[in-house]
C-alpha positions as CSV (number, residue, x, y, z in Angstrom):
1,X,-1.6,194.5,25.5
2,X,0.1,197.1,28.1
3,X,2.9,199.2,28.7
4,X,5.3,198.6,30.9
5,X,6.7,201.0,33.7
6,X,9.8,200.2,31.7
7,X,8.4,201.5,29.0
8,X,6.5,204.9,30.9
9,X,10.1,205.5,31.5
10,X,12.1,205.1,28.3
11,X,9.4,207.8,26.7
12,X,10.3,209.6,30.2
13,X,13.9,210.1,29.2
14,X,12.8,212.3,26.2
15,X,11.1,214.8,28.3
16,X,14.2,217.2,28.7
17,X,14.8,217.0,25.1
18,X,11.4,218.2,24.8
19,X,11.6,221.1,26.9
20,X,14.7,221.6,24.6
21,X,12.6,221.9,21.5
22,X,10.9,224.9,22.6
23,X,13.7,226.6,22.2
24,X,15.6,225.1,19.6
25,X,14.4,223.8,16.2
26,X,14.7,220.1,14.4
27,X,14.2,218.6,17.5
28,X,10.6,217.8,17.1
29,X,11.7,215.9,14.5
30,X,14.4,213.6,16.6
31,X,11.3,212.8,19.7
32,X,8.6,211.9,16.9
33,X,11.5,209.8,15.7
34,X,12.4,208.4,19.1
35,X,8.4,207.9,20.6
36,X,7.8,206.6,17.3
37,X,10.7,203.7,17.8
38,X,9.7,203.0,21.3
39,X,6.0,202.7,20.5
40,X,7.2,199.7,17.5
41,X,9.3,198.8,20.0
42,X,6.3,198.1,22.6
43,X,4.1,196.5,20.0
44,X,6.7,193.9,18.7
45,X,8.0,193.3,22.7
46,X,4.6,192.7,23.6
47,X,4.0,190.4,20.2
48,X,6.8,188.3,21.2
49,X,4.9,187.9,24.9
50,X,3.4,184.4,25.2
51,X,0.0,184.7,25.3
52,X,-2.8,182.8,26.5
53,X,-2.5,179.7,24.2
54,X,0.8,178.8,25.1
55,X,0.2,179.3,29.3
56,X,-1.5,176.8,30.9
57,X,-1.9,176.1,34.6
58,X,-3.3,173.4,37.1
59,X,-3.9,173.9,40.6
60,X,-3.8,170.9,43.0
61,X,-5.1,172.0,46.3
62,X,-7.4,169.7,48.9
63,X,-11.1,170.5,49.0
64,X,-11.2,170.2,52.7
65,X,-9.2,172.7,55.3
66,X,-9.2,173.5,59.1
67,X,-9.0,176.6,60.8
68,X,-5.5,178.1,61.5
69,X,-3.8,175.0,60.0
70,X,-1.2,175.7,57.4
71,X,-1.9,173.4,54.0
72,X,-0.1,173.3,50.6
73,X,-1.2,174.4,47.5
74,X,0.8,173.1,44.2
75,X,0.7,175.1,41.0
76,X,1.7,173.6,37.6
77,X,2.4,176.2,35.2
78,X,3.6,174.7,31.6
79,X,4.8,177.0,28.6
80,X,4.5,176.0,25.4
81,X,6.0,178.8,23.4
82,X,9.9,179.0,21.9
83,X,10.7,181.9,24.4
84,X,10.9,182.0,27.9
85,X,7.8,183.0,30.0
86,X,7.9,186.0,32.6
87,X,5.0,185.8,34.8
88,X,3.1,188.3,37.0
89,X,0.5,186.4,39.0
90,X,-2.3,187.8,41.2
91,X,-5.1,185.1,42.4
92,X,-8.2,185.6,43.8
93,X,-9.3,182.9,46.2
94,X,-12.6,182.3,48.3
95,X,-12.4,185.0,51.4
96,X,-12.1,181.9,54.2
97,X,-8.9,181.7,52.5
98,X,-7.8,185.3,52.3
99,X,-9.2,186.2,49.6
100,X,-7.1,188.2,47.2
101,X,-3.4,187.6,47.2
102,X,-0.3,189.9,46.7
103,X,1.1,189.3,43.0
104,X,3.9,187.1,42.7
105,X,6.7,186.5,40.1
106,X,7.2,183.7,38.0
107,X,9.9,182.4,34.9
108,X,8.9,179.5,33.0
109,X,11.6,178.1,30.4
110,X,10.5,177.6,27.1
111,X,9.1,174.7,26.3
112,X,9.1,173.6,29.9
113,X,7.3,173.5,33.1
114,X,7.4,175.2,36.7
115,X,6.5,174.3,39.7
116,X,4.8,176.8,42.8
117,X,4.5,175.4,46.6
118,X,2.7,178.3,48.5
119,X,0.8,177.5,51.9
120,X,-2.1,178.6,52.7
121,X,-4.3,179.2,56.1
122,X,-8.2,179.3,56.2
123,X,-9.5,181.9,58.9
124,X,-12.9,181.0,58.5
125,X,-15.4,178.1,58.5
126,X,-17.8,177.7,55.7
127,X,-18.6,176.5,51.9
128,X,-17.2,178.2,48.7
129,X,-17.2,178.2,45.3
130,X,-14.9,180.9,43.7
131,X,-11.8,182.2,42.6
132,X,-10.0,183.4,39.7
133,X,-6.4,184.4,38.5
134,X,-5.2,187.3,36.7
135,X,-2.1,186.8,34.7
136,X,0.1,189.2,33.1
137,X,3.2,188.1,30.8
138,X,6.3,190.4,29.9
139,X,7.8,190.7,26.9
140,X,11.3,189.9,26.5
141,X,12.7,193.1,26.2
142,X,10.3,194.4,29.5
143,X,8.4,196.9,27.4
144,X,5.0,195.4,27.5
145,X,2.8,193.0,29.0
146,X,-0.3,190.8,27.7
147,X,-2.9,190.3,30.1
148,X,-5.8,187.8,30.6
149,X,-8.1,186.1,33.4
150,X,-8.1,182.5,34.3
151,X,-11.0,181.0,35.5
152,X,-9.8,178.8,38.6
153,X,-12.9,178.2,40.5
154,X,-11.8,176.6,44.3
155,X,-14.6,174.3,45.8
156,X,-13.7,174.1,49.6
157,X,-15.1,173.3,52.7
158,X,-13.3,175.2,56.0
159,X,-13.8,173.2,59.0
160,X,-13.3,174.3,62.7
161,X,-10.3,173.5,64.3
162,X,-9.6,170.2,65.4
163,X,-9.6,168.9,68.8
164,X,-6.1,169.4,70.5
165,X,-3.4,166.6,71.0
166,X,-3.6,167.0,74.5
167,X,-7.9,166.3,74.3
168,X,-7.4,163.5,72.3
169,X,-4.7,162.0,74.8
170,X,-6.7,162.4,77.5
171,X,-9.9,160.7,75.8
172,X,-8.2,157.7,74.8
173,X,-6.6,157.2,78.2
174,X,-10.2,157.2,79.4
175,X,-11.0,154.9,76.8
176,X,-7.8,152.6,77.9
177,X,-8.9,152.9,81.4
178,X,-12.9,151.6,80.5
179,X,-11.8,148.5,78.7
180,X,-9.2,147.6,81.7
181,X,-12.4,147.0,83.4
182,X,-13.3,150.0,85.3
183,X,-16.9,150.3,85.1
184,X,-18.8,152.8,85.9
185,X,-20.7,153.3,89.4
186,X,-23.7,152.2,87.4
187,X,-25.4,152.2,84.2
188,X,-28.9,152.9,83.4
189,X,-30.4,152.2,79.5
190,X,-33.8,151.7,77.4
191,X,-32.8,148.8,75.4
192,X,-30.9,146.0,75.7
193,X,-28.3,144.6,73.3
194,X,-28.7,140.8,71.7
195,X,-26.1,139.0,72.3
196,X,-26.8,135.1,71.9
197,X,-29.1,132.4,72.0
198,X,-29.2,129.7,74.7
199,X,-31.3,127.2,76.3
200,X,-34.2,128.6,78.8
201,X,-33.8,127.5,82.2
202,X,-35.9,128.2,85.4
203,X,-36.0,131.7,86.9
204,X,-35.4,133.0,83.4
205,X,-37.6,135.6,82.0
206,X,-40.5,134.2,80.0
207,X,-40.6,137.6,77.9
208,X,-37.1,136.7,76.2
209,X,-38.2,133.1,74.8
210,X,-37.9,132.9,71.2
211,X,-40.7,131.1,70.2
212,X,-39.2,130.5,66.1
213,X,-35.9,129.3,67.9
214,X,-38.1,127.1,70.4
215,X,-40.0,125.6,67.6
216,X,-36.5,124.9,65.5
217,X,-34.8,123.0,67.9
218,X,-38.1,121.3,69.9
219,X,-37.1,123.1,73.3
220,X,-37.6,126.3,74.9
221,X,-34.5,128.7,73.9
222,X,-34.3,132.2,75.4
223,X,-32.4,135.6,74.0
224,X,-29.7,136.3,75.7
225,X,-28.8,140.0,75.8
226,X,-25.3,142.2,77.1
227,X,-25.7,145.3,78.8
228,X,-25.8,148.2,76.1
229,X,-22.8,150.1,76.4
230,X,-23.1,152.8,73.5
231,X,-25.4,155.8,74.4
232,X,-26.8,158.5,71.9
233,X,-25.5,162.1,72.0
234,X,-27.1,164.6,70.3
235,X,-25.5,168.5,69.7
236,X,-28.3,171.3,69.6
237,X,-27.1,174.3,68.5
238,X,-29.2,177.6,68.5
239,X,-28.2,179.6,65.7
240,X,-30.6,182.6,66.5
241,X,-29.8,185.9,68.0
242,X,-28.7,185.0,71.2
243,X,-25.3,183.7,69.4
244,X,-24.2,186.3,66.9
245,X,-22.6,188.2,70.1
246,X,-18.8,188.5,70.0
247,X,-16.8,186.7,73.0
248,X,-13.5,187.2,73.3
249,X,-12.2,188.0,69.8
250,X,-14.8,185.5,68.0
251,X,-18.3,185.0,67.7
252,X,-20.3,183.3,70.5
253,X,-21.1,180.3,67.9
254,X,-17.6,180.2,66.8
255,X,-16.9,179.4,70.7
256,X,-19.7,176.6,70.6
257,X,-18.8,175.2,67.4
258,X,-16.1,174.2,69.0
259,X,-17.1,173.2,71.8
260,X,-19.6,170.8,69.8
261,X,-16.7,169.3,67.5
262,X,-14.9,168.1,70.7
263,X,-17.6,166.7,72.6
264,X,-18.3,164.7,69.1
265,X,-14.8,163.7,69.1
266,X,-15.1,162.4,72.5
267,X,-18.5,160.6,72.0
268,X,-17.4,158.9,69.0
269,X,-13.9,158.1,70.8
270,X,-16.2,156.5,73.6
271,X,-18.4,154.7,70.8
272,X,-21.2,156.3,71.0
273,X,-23.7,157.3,68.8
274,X,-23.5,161.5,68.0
275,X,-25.6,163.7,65.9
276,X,-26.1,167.4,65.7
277,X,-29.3,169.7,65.1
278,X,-29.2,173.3,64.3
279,X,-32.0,175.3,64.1
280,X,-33.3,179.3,64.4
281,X,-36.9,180.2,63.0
282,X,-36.7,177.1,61.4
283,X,-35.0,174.1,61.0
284,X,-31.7,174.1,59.2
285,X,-29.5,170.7,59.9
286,X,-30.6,167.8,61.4
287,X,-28.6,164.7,61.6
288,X,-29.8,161.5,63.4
289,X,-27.1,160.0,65.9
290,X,-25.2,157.3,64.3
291,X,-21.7,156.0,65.5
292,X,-18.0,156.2,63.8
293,X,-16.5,157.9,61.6
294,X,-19.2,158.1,59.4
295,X,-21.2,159.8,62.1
296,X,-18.3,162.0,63.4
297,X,-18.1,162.8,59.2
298,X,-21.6,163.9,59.0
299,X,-21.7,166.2,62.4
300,X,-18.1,167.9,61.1
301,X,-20.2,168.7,57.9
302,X,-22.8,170.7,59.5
303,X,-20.2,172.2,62.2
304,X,-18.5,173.5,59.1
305,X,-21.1,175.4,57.5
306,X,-23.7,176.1,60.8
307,X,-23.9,180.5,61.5
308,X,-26.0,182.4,63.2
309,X,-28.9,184.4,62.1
310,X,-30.6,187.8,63.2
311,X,-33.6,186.1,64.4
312,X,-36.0,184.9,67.0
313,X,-35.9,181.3,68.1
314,X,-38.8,179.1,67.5
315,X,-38.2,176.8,70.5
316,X,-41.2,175.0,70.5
317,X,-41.5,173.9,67.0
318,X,-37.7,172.9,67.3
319,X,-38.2,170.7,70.1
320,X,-41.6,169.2,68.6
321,X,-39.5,168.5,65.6
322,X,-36.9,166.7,68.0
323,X,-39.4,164.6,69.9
324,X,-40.8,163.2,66.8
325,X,-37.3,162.5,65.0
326,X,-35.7,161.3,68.0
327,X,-37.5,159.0,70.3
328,X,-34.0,156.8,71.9
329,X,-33.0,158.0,74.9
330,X,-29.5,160.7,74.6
331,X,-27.8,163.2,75.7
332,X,-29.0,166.5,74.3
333,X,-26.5,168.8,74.6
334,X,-28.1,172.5,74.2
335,X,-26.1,175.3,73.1
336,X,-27.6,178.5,73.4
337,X,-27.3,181.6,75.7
338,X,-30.0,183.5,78.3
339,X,-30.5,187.2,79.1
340,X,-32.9,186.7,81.7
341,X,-36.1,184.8,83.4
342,X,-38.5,186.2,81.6
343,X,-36.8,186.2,78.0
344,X,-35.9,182.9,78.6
345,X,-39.2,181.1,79.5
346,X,-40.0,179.6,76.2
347,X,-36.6,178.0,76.5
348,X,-37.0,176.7,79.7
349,X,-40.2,175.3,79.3
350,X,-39.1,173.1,76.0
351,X,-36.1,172.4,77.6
352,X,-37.8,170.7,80.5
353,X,-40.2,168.6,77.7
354,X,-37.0,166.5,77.2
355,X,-37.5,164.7,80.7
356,X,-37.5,162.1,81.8
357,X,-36.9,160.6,78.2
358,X,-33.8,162.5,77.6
359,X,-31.0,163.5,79.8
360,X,-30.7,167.2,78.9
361,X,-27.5,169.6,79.3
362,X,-27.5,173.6,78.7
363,X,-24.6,175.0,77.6
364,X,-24.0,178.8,78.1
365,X,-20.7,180.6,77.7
366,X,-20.2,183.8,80.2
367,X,-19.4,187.4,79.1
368,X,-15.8,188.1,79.9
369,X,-16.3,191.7,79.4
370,X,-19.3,191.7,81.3
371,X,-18.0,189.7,84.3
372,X,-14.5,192.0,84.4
373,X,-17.3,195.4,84.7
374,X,-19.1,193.9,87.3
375,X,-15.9,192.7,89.9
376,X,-14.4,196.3,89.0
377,X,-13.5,199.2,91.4
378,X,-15.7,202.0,89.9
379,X,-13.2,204.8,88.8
380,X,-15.8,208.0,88.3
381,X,-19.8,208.1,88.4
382,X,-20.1,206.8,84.9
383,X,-18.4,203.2,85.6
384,X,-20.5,202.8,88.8
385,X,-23.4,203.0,86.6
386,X,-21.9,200.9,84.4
387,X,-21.0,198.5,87.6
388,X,-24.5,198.1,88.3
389,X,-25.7,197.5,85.5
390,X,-23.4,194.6,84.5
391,X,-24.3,193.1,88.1
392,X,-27.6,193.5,87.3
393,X,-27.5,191.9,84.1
394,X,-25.3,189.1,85.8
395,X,-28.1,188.2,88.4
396,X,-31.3,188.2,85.8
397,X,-29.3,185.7,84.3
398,X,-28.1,183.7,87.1
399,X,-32.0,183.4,87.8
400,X,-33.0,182.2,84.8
401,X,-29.6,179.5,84.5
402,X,-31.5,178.7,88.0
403,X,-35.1,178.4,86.5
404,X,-33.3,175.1,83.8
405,X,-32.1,173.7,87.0
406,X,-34.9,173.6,89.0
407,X,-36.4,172.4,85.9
408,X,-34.6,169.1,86.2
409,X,-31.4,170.2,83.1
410,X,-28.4,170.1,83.9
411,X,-27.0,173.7,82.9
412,X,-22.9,174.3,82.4
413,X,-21.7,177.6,82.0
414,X,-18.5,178.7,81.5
415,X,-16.2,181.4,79.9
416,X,-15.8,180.7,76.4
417,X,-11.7,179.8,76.3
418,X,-12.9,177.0,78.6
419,X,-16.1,175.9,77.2
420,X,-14.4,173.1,74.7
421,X,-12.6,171.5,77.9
422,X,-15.4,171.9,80.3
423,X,-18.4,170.3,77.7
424,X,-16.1,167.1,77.4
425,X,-15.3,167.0,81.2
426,X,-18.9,166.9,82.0
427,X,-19.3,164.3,79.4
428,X,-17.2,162.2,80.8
429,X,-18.1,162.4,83.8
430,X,-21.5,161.5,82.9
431,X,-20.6,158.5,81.6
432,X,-18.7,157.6,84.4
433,X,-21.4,157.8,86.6
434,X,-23.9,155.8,84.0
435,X,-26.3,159.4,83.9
436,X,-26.4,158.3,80.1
């Protein structure tokens, strides 16, 4: 039980009298009286309080959010006591949704039941489990307060923002434009897809009779097969040093993750197969390709949760791990960033394992800071040092975006507030020119 600032300040109002005591007798007597009153006065006020047992609240909130998106969070509060409830409410929710929260008022009638709507915005990506709520109720006459903690444990997962209205036009009216019948210049696979059974003829390929078919029906039947139309896409994301930079306001991986999430959109727009691996010193996520939602579903849950770590790479034993797990031909997107020819060797080397098997494409995002110091007039000595150094910087790592090409990968790199756009252009033009 506490006092109120109500109650600081009745016992405030006595202090002149007090003063006045000093000098005049018998009126010691009246302030005992008078502290004495408001002190009974405090307890019975704060008595009369509902308590614990007679609040009750519920919480009905989503378990998933996005980035930047407002959602709504519904409170039930219920009282269950004879006198009206006076509420002073400060939550505490997971930090990727602010984390601690200004107090708020609330009345609850006796007996009855109130209703809170407050919306919320998540400004992080990630997986939590916490959050609690502090409660304080006021007595009716606003001389004290009972206070007590409620347990009110969130479980969310934040999730990067999703791909723009204008991205997901623009990918369907490829899609629309596919199934009109514009095909692409030409398409090149591993497999073929079954498509019937028929009777063999001559000039047919002797490697497609089915022999159990043959011997059903007492002549030769051949398989029939349609060109394969869905491809494999696979999102590698290097979650080692290279992306814990800051670009532009955010972190270099918050830039590819979501750059990954839209080219997944797209690929599973286009029906094809899309799965994600993440990996640093070790391996932390890997997810085969599959198609649909279920396979968008599965990507978005790694996107959600995927940061980067303070450590070295271990390129080769991710890319021995990826050549055993995935053998089908795809798409491997890389993410990742270089500093220069020699620190990116190991990188280029396992990046060129991937051919001819694999088409492979490195991602890299540019520095805007760095690119803005190296196109600058130099002002005094110091920024034509600095100049030089950014241009230096800038051509160890043109050489080694060079070193992937020559390589045989196909390297994209752009400034991060176009990287989302760019990834999904190149997609699709991939897949209009049947590179898949």
């Amino acid at each position: 039980m506490l006092p109120s600032k109500r109650a600081a300040g009745t016992l405030a109002l006595a202090a002149p009298f007090a003063l006045l005591g000093i000098f005049t007798g018998g009126v010691a007597d009246g302030l005992f009286v008078f502290n004495a009153l408001v002190l009974i006065l405090v307890l019975v006020d704060g008595r009369l309080a509902p308590g614990t047992r007679a609040i009750r609240v519920r919480r009905d909130a989503p378990e998933s959010f996005s980035i930047g998106r407002p959602t709504e969070i519904v409170y039930y509060w219920a009282n269950d006591a004879t006198r009206s409830a006076k509420l002073w409410i400060r939550e505490i929710r997971p930090d990727l949704l602010q984390g601690a929260q200004p107090i708020r008022q609330l009345r609850v009638k006796p007996g009855g039941m109130a209703t809170e709507r407050l919306s919320t915005v998540a400004v992080g990506r990630g997986r939590e489990r916490r959050g609690k709520m502090a409660i304080r109720s006021v007595g009716p006459l606003g001389l004290a307060m009972r206070q007590w903690n409620v347990e009110l444990p969130w479980s969310i997962t934040v999730y990067p923002t999703l791909p723009a209205a204008r991205l997901r036009a623009s990918i369907a009216a490829a899609v629309q434009r596919r199934e009109m019948g514009l095909r692409p210049l030409r398409r090149l696979g591993e497999g073929q897809q079954f498509e019937s059974l028929r009777a063999w003829v001559p000039g047919d390929d002797t490697r497609h009779i089915d022999w159990k078919a043959t011997a059903r029906r007492r002549k030769v039947i051949t398989r029939q097969y349609e060109e394969e139309r869905r491809q494999q896409v696979l999102l590698v994301l290097d979650a080692g040093r290279l992306l814990t930079e800051d670009l532009a306001g955010e972190s270099r991986m918050e830039h590819v993750v979501r750059a990954a999430l839209w080219l997944a959109f797209a690929a599973n727009y286009h029906d094809d197969n899309v799965g994600v691996m993440v990996f640093s010193d070790d391996i932390h996520h890997y997810v085969s390709p599959q198609r649909g939602r279920r396979g968008l579903r599965r990507v978005l849950e790694v996107l959600a949760v995927v940061q980067p770590r303070l450590v070295e790479p271990d390129y080769p034993a991710a890319f021995r791990y990826l050549a055993v797990r995935n053998r089908k031909r795809a798409l491997t997107v890389f993410f990742t960033d270089v500093i220069d020819r020699l620190a990116s060797e190991a990188m280029v080397a396992n990046v060129a394992s991937l051919r001819p098997r694999h088409l492979p494409l490195v991602v890299t995002m540019r520095n805007p800071v760095l690119d803005m110091t190296a196109t600058q007039r130099p002002e005094d000595v110091g920024h034509a040092y600095q100049k030089a150094a950014a241009e230096e910087l800038i051509s160890a790592r043109a050489d080694a975006l060079l070193q992937m090409r020559r390589a045989g990968s196909l390297v994209l790199d752009v400034a991060p507030v176009n990287a989302a756009h760019a990834v999904v252009d190149q997609y699709m033009e991939l897949k209009r020119h049947g590179r898949l």
